[in-house]
C-alpha positions in Angstrom: 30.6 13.6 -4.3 27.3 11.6 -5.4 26.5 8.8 -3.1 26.7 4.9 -4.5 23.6 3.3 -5.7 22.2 1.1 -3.1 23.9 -2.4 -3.0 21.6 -4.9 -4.9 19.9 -7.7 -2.8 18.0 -10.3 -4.5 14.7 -11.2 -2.2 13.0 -14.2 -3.5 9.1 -15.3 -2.7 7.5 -18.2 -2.8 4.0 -19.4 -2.5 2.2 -22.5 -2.4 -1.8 -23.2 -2.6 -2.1 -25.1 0.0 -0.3 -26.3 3.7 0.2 -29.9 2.1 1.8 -28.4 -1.4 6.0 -27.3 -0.8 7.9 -24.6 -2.1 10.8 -26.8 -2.8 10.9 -26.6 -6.0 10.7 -22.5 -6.3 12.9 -22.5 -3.3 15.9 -24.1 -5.7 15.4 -21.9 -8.7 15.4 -18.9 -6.4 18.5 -19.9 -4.7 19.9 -20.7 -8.2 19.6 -17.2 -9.2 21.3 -15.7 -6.1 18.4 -14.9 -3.7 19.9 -14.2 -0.2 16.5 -14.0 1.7 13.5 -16.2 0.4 10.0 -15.7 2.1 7.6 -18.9 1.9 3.9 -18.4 2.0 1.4 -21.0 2.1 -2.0 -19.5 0.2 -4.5 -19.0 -2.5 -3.6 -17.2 -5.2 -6.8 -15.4 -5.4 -6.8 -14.5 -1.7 -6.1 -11.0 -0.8 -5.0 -11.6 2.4 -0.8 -12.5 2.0 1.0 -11.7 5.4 4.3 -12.7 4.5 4.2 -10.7 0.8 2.8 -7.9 2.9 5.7 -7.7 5.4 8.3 -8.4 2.8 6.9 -5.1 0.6 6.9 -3.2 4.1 9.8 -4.0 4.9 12.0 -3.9 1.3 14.7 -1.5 0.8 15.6 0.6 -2.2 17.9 -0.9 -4.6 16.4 -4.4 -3.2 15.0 -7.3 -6.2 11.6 -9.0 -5.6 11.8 -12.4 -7.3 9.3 -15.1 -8.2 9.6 -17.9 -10.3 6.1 -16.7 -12.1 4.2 -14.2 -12.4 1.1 -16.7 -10.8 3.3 -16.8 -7.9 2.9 -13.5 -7.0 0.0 -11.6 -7.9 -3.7 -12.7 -8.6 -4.6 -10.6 -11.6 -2.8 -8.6 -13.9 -3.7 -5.5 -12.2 -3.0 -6.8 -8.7 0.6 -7.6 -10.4 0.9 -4.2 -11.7 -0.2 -2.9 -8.4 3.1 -4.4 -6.3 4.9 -3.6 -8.7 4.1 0.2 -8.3 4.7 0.0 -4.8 8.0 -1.5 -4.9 9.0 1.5 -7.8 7.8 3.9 -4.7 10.5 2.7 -2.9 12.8 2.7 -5.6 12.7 -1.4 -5.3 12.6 -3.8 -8.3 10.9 -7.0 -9.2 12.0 -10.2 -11.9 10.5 -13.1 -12.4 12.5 -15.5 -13.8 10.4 -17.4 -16.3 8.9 -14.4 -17.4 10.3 -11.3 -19.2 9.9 -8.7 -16.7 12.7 -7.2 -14.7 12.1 -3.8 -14.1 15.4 -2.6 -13.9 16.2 -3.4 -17.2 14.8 -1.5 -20.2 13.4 -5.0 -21.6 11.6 -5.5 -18.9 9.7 -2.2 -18.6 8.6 -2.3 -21.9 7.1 -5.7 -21.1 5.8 -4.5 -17.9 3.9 -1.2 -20.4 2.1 -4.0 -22.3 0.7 -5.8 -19.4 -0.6 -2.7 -18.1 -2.5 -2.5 -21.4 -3.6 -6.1 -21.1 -4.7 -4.8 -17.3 -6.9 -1.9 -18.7 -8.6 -4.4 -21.3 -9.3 -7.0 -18.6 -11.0 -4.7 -16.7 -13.3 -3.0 -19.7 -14.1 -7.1 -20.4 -14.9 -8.0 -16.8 -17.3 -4.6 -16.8 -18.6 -5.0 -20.3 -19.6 -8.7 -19.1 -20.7 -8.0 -16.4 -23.2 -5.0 -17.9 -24.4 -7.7 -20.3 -25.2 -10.2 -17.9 -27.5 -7.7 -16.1 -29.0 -6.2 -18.9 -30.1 -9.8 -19.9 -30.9 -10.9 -16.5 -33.2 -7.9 -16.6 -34.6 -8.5 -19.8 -36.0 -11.9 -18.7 -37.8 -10.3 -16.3 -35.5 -12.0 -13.3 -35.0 -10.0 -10.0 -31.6 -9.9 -9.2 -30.3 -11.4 -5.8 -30.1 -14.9 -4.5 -33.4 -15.8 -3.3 -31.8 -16.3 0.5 -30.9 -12.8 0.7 -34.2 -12.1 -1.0 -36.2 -13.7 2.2 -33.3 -12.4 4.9 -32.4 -15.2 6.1 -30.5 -15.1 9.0 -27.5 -17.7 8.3 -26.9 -16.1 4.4 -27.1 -12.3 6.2 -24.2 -13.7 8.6 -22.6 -15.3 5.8 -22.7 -12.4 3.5 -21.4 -10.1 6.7 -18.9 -12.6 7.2 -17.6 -12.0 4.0 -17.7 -8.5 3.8 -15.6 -8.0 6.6 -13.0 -10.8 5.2 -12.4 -8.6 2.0 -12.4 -5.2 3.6 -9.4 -6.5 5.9 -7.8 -8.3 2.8 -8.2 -4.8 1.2 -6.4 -2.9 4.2 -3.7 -5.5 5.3 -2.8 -5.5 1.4 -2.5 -1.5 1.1 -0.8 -1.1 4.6 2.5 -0.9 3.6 1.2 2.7 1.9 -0.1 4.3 4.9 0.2 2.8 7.9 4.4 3.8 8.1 2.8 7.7 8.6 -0.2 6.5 10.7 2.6 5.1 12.9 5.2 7.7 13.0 2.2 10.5 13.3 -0.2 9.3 15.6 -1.1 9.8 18.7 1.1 13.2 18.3 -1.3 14.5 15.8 -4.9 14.6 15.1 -6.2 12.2 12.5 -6.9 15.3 10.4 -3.7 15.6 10.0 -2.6 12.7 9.1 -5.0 12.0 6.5 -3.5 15.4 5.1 -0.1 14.4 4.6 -1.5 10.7 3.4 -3.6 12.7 1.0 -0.8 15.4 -0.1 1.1 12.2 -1.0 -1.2 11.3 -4.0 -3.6 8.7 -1.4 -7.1 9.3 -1.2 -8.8 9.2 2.8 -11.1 10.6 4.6 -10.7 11.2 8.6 -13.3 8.6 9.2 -12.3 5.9 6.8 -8.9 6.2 8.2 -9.6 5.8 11.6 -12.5 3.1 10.7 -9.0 1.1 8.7 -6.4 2.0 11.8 -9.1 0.0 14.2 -9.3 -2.5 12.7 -5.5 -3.4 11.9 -6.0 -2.9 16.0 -8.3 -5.2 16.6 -7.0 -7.8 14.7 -3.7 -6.8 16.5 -1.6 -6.0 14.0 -1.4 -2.6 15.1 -0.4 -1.0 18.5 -3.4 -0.1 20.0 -2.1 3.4 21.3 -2.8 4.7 17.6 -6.5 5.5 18.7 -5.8 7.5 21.6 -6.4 11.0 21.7 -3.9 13.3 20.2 -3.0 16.0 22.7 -3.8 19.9 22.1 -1.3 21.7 20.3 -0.9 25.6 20.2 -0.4 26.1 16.4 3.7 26.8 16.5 4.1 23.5 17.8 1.8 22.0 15.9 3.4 23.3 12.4 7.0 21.8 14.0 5.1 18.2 14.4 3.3 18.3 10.9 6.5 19.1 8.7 8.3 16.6 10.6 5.8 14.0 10.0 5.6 14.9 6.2 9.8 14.6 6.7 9.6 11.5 8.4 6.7 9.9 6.2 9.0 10.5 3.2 12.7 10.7 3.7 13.6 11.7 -0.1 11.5 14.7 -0.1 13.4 17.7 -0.4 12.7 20.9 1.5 10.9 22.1 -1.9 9.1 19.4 -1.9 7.9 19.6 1.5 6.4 23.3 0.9 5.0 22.3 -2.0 3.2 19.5 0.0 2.5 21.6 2.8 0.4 24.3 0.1 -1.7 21.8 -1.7 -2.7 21.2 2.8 -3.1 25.0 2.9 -1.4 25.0 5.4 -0.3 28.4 6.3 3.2 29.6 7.1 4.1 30.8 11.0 3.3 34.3 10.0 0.2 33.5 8.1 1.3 33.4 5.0 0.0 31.1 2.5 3.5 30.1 0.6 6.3 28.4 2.2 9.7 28.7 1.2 12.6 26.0 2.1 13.8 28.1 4.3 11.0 28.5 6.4 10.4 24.4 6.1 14.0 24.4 7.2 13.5 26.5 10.3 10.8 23.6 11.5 12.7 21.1 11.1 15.6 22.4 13.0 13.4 23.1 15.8 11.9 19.1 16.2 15.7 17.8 15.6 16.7 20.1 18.7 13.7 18.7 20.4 14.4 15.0 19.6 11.1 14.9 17.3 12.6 13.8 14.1 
């Protein structure tokens, strides 16, 4: 007998530019339509960095409805927009907002959400196509391109620039955590970060073993990760290391079926216990046994 759909929860979000502004207002339209939870952020809408919105898409279950009262509520860009909105559909989450046409789990709203994604694509050819122009003509007047402070190296725009740098790439990881870090966590220190950036990768992510370790240390040092992440994984004889991988590629995605596990375990290459270079679901099956009986997943 099939299992009931997930019971519905309405989640509502609301932001604000600024400490002194109040989400009042949002806060009684989202209670109007029947939020049960409501998550208040105080921020700008073009910042990247959004702790609140980024624990409530960690932490959202399937079957679950994101709401806003607009679309500027939420997301900076269209493509930013489009961008949660793909990661709540990973985990079989919705979104609404309600004076806008989108709701994703109506038929309506999909279609809706198909033509922003085409207004997303033609924002981005105009911001590139401008921003070609600009250069071509900035080059064409015989200007040198910089700002004259970085031009001379001086010290307090190098800081500033630095400074800034850093800001966006951790804006750019705390926003993407909720992908990856839920396998960094489960997998690491067990395994080696080879590993883990195989499973993240055989999951449709693209990492590298440095870039991933460069993105877990920093969540570290900001502390928003445990700092036992970076220690060195322990050396495994292969058996037990194949029991440990499929469990993390189990654990890192609980609707993957055995299939679906060998399948990701081949694009790895990773080869079977007796060499092999195909798994079967049985033989998936068999290592996952063994962890349960050892408490591992």
């Amino acid at each position: 007998m099939p299992s009931p759909p997930p019971k519905q929860r309405l989640i509502g979000y609301a932001r604000v530019s600024t400490d002194e502004q109040l989400t009042d207002a949002q806060m009684i339209e989202l209670k109007a339509v029947g939020c049960s939870v409501i998550h208040q952020e105080h921020g700008s809408g073009a910042s990247r960095a959004r702790p609140v919105l980024a624990r409530l898409l960690r932490e959202i279950r399937p079957g679950d409805v994101l709401v806003v009262v607009r679309l500027d509520r939420l997301a900076r860009s269209v493509s930013h927009l489009l961008e949660v909105i793909e990661g709540l559909e990973r985990k079989r989450a919705h979104f609404k907002s309600i004076r806008d046409p989108i709701d994703t789990s109506t038929p309506q709203g999909m279609f809706s959400l198909q033509v922003l994604g085409a207004v997303a694509q033609l924002e981005r050819s105009l911001i590139s196509e401008r921003t070609k122009a600009g250069l071509r003509a900035a080059k064409a007047r015989g200007k040198i391109l910089g700002s004259r402070a970085m031009k001379e190296r001086r010290p307090e725009s190098i800081r500033k620039l630095s400074l800034s740098r850093r800001k966006a790439y951790l804006d750019d990881i705390i926003e993407t955590a909720d992908r990856w870090m839920p396998t960094v966590r489960r997998m690491r220190p067990a395994h080696t970060w080879g590993d883990v950036t195989r499973v993240l990768n055989g999951s449709g992510q693209e990492w590298t073993v440095e870039r991933l370790r460069r993105a877990v240390g920093k969540m570290v040092s900001e502390r928003m990760a445990d700092a036992s992440l970076l220690k060195r994984s322990p050396p495994r004889a292969q058996q037990e290391r194949l029991m440990t991988l499929v469990a993390g590629i189990a654990m890192a995605d609980p609707n993957l079926s055995l299939r679906g596990i060998a399948a990701q375990l081949e694009r790895m290459r990773e080869r079977t216990p007796r060499g092999g270079t195909q798994w079967s679901a049985s033989s998936v099956k068999q290592q996952l046994d063994r962890a349960r009986q050892l408490g591992l997943h």
